[in-house]
VMD Tcl script that draws the C-alpha trace (Angstrom):
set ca {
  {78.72 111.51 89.76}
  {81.77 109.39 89.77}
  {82.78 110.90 85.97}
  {82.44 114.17 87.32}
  {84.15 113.84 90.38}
  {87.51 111.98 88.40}
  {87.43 114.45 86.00}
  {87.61 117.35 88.41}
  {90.76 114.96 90.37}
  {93.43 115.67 88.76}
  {96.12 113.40 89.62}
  {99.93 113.92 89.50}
  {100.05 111.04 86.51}
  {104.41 111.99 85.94}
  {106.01 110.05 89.01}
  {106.77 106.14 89.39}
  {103.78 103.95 90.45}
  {101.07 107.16 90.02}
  {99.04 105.29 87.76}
  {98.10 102.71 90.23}
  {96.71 105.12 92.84}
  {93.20 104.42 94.05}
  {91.50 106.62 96.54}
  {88.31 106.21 97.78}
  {86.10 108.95 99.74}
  {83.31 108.47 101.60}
  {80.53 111.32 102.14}
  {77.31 112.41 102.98}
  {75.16 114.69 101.39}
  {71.68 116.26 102.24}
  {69.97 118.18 100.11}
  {72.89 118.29 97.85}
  {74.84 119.91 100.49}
  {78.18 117.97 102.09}
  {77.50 117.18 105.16}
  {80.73 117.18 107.74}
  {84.00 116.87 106.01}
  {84.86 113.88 103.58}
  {87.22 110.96 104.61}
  {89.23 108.94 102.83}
  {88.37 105.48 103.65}
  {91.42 103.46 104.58}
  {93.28 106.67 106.26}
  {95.83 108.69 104.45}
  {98.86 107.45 103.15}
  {102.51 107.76 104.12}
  {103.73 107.26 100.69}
  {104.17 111.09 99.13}
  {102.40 110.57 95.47}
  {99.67 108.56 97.22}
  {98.94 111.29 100.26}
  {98.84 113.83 97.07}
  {96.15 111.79 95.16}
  {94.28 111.55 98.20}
  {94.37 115.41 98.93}
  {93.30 116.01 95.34}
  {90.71 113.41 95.71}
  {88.87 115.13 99.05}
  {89.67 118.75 96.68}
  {87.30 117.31 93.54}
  {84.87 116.56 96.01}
  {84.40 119.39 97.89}
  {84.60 121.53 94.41}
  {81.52 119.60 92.89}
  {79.36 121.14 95.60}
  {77.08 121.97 96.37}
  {75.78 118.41 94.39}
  {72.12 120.27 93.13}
  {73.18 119.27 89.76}
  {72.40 115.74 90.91}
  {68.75 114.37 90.50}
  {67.03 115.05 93.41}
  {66.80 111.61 94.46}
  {70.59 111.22 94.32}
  {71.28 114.43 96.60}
  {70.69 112.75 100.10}
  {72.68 109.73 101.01}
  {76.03 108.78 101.76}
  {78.20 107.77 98.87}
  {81.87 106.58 98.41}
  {83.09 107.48 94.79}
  {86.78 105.49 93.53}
  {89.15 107.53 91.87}
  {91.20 105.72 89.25}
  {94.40 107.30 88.36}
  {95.01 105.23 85.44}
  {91.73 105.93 84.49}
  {92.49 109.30 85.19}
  {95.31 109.46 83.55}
  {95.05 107.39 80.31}
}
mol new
graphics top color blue
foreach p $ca { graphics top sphere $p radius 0.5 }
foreach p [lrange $ca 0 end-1] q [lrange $ca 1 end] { graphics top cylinder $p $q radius 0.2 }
display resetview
């Protein structure tokens, strides 16, 4: 999930300090399905590349649903997925 999810990111990887952006998400999913909206853990940023990273970061995850390309063990459960930007990015 986590290569999926970073690949469908996309992070702004141009401005100073992008590359060490890390966002982290938490959701829930049931029956592959999000369930409620996702949340950044630690609350969104004031600092404009970060806040972007973070919106792009809640965007990859709500485009990989609905998650039924999961196995079905792995599509109930609450998760928190890390993007890396300099993974991302590199």
């Amino acid at each position: 999930m986590g290569q999926r999810l970073q690949r469908l990111w996309r992070p702004n990887c141009g401005p100073d300090g992008a590359l060490a952006v890390n966002v982290r998400v938490r959701f829930r999913l049931n029956g592959g399905r999000i369930q409620g909206a996702p949340e950044l853990i630690g609350g969104q940023s004031d600092d404009g590349v970060v806040r972007a990273a973070q919106e792009r970061a809640l965007a990859a995850v709500r485009s990989a649903a609905p998650y039924d390309w999961l196995p079905q063990e792995l599509q109930n459960g609450d998760f928190q997925p890390s993007f890396n930007a300099e993974q991302a990015c590199g």
